[in-house]
GUSE-921973 format. One line per 8 residues: for each residue x, y, z of N, C-alpha, C, O. Coordinates in steps of 0.1 Angstrom, whole numbers, plus 5000, padded with zeros to 4 digits. Each point is the difference from the previous one (the first is absolute). Example, Ala and Ser with C-alpha at 12.3 -4.5 7.8 and 13.67 -1.06 7.14 Angstrom:
5132/4943/5078/4991/5012/5000/5009/5012/5000/5010/5000/5007 ~ 4986/5011/4986/5009/5011/5000/4992/5011/5008/5005/5011/5001
//
This chain:
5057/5240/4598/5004/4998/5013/4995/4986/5005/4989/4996/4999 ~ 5022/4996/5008/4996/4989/5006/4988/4998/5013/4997/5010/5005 ~ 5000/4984/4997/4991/4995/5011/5006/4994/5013/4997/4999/5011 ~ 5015/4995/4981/5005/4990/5012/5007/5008/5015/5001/4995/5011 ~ 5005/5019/4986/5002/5005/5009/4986/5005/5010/5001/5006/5011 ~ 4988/4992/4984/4993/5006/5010/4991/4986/5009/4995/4999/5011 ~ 5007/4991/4977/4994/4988/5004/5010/4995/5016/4996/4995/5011 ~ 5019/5008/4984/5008/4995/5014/4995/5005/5012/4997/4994/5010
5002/5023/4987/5001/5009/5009/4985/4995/5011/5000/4998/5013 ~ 4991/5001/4978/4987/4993/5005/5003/4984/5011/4995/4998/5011 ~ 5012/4997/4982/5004/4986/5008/5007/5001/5012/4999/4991/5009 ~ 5011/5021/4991/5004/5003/5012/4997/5007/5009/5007/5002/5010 ~ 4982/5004/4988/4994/5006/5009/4987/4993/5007/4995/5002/5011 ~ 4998/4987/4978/4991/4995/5008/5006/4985/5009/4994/4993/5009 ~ 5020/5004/4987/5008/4992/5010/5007/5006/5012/5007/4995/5009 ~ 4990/5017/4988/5002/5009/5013/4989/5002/5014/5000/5004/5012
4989/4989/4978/4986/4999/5009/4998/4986/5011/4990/4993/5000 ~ 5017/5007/5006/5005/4987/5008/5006/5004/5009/5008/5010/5000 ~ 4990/4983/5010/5009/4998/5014/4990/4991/5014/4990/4992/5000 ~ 5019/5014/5011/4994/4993/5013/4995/5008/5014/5008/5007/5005 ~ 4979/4991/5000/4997/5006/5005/5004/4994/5016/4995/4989/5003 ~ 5012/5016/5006/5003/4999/5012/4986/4997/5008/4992/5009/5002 ~ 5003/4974/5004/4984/5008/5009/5006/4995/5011/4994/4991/5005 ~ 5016/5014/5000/5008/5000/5017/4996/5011/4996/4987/5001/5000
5022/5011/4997/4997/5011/4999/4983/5001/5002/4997/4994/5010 ~ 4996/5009/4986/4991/5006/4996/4986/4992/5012/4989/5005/5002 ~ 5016/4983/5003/4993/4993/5014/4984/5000/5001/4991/5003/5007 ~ 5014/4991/4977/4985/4991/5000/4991/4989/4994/4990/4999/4994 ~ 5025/4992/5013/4996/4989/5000/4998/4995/5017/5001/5007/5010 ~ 4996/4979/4988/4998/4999/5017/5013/4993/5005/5000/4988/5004 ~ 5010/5019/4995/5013/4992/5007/5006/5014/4997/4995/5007/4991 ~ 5015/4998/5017/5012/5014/5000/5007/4987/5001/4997/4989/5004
5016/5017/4991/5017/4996/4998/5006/5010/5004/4997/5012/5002 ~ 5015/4981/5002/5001/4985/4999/4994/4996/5013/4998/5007/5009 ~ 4998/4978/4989/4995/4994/5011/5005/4985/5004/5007/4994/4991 ~ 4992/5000/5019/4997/4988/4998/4986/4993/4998/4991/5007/5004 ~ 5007/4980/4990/4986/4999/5000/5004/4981/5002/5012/4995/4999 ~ 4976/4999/5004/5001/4987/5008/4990/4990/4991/4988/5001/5000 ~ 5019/4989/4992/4989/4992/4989/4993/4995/5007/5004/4993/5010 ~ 4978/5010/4984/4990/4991/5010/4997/4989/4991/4993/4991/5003
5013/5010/4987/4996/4985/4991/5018/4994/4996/5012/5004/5004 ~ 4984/4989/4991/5012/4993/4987/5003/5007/4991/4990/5005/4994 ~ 5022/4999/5000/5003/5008/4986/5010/4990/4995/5002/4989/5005 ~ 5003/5016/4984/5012/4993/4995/5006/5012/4990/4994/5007/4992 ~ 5024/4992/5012/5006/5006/4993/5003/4991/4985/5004/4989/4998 ~ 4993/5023/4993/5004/4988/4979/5011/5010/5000/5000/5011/5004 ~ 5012/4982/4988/5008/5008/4989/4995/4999/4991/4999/4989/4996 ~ 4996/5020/4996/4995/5005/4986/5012/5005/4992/5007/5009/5004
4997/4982/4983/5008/5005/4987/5013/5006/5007/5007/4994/5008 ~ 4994/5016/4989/5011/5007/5008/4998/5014/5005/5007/5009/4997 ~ 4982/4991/5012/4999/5008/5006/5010/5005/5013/5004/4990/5006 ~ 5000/5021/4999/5014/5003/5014/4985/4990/5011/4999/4987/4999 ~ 4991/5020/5009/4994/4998/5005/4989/4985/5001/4995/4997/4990 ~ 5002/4997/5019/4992/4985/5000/4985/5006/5003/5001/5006/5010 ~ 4989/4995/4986/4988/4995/4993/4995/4994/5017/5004/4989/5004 ~ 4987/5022/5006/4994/4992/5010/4986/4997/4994/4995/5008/4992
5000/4983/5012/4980/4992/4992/4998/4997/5010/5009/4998/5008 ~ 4977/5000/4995/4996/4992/5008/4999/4989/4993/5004/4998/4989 ~ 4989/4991/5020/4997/4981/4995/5014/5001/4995/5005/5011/4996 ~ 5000/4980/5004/5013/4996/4994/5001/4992/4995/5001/4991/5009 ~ 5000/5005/4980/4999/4989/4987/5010/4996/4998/5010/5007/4997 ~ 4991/4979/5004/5008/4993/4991/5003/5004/4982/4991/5000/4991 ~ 5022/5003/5008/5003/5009/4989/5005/4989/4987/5000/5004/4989 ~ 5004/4984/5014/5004/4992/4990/4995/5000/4992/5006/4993/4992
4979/5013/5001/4997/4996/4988/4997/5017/4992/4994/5003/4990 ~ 5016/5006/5022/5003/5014/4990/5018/4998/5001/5008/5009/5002 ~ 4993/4986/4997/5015/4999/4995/5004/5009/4986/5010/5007/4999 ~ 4983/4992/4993/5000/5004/4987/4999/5012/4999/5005/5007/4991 ~ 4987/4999/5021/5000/5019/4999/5008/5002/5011/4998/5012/5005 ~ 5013/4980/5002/5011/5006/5007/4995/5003/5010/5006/5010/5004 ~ 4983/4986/5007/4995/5006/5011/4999/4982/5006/4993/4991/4997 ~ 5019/5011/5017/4999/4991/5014/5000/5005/5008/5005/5012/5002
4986/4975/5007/5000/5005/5017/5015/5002/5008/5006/4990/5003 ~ 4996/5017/4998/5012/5002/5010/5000/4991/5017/5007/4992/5006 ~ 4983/5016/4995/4993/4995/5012/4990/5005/5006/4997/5012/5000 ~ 4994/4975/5008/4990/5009/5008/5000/5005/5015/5008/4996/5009 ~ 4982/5015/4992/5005/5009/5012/4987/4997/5006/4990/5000/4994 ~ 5013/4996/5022/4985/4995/5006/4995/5009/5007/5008/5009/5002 ~ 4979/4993/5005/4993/5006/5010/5007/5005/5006/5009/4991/5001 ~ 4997/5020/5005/5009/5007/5011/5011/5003/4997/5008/5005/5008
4993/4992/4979/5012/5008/4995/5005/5014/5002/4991/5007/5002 ~ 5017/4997/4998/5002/5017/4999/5004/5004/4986/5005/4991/4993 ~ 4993/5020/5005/4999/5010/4989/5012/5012/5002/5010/4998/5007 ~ 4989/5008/4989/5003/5014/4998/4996/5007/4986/5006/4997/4990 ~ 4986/5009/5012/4997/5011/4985/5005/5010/5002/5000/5005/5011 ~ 5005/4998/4979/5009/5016/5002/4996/5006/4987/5010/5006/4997 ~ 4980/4995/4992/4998/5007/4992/4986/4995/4994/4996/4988/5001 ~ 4997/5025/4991/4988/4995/5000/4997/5010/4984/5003/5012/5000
4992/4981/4989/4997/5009/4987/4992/4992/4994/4996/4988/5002 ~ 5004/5026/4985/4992/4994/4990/5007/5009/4988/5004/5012/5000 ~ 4995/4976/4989/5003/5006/4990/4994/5007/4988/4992/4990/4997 ~ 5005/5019/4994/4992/5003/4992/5008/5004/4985/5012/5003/4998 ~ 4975/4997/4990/5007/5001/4990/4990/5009/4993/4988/4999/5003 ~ 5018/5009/4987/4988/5006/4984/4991/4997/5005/4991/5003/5008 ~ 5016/4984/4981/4989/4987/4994/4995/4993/5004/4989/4995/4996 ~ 5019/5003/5017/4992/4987/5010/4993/5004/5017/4996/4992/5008
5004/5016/4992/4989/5004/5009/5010/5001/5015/5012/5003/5000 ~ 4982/4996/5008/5001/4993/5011/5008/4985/5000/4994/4991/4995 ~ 5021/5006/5012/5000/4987/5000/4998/4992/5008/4989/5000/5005 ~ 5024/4991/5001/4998/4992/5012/5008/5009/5012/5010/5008/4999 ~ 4980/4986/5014/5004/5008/5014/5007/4991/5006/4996/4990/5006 ~ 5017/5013/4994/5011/4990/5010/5003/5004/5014/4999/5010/5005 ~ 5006/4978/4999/5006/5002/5017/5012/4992/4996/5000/4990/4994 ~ 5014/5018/5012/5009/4995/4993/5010/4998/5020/4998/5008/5010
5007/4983/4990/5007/4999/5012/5009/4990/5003/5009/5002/4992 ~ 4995/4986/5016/5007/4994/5008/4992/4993/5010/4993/5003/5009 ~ 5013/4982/4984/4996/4990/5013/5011/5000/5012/5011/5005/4998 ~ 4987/4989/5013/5012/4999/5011/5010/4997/5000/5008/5003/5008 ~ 4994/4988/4980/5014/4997/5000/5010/5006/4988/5011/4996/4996 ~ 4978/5020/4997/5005/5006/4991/4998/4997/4982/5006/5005/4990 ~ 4983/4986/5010/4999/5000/4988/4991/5008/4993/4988/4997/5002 ~ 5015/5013/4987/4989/5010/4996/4990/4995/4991/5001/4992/4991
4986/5014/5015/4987/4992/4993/4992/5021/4992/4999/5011/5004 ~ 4999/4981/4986/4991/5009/5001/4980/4992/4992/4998/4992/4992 ~ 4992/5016/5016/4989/4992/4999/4987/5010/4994/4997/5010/5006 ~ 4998/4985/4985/4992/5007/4991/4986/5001/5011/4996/4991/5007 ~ 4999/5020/4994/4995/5001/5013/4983/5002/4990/4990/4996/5005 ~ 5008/5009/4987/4994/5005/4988/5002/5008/4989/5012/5003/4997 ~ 4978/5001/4996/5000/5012/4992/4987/5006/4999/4990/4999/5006 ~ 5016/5011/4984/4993/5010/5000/4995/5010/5011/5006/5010/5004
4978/4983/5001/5001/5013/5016/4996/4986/5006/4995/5000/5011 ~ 5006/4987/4984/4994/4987/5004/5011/4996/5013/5011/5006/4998 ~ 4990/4988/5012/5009/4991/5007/4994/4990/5007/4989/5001/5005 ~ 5019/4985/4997/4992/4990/5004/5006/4997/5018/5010/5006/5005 ~ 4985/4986/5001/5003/4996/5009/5016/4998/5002/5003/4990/4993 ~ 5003/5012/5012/5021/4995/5000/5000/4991/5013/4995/5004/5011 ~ 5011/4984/4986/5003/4993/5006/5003/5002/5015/4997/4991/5008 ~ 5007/5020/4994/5001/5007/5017/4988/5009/5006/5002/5008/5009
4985/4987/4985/4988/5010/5005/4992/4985/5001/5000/4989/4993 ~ 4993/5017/5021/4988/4989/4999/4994/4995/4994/5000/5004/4989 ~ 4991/4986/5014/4993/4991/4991/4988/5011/4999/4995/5001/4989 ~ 5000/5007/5023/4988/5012/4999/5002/5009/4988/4991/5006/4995 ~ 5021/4994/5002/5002/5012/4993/4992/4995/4987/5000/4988/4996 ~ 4995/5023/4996/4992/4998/4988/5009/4994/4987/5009/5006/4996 ~ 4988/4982/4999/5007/4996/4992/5006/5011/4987/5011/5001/4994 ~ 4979/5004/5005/5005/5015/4987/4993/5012/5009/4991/5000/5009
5018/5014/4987/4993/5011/5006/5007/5012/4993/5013/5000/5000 ~ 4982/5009/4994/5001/5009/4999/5017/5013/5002/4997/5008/5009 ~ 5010/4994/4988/5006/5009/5008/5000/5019/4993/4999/5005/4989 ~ 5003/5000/5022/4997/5018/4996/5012/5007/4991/4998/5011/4994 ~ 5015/4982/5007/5013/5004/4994/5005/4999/4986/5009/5006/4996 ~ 4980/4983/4995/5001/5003/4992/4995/5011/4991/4990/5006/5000 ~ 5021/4994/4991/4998/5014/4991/4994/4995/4986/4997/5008/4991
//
């Protein structure tokens, strides 16, 4: 008897071990959605490769010399900008633990950003929280 049918059967069930955890739902991170939220710093929107969504960062870098990994500044978004976040997750895997915690949303004039907020249970300061706020902290939602 072969092995290979049990070896598939194996591969599709531990690729079954994946998905995304809703933390709107679950409200507990420190922002509920949807919201608006108000930039207290500088960000900048990148197109990365071919991603649907634009990539919000803070500091906003001159991108000319990543040309080669497909990631430009679109544009920068200044102090007082408005926001809208309308979704908030994380993704997880098997193999890979805990991933990255996004905030996925719309600038004012409609262009969708989504912004790696952290991982794991880690998140860092987001460009729309004060300068008080702790540069890294902790959150309770992750699993």
């Amino acid at each position: 008897m072969s092995i290979r049918p049990f070896v598939c059967l194996a591969a599709l069930a531990l690729a079954g071990c994946e998905g995304t955890h809703d933390l709107a739902r679950d409200a507990c991170l420190p922002l509920t959605v949807p919201t608006q939220v108000v930039l207290q710093q500088s960000a900048g929107l990148y197109a990365i490769r071919d991603e649907p969504a634009l990539s919000l960062q803070t500091l906003p870098v001159d991108t000319t010399n990543h040309a080669f990994n497909r990631v430009r500044l679109v544009r920068t978004l200044v102090p007082g900008a408005q926001l809208r976040v309308d979704s908030l997750d994380q993704t997880w895997g098997f193999d890979s633990g805990l991933g990255p915690i996004r905030a996925h949303g719309t600038t004012d004039d409609g262009a969708v950003f989504v912004y790696h907020w952290g991982v794991n249970d880690q998140i860092q300061r987001a460009p729309w929280e004060s300068a008080a706020t702790p540069a890294r902290r902790a959150v309770s939602c992750a699993r």
